[in-house]
C-alpha positions in Angstrom: -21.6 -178.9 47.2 -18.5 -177.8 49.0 -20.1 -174.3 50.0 -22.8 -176.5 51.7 -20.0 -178.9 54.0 -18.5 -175.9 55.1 -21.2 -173.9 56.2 -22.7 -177.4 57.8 -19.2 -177.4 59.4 -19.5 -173.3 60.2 -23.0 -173.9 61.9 -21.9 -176.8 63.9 -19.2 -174.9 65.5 -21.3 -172.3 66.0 -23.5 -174.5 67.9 -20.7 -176.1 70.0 -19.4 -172.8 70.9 -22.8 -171.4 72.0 -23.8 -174.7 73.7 -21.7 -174.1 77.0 -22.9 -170.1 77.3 -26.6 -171.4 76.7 -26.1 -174.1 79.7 -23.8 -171.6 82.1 -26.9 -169.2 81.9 -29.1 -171.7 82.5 -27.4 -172.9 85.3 -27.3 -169.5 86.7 -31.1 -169.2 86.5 -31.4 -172.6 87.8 -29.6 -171.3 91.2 -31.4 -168.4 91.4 -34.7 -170.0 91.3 -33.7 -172.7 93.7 -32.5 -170.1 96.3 -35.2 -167.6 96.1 
């Protein structure tokens, strides 16, 4: 039961760490597209 809290823990960190990258490139393709 403790094994399963941490890897909850481990995969929610995950997600908040790869949350910003995910929305900096999607801002970056968002740019592009409205320039071009």
């Amino acid at each position: 039961m403790e094994y399963l809290r941490i890897y909850i823990y481990l995969s929610l960190l995950r997600l908040c760490l790869n949350l910003p990258r995910f929305y900096l490139k999607l801002g970056y393709v968002g740019t592009n597209y409205l320039y071009c």
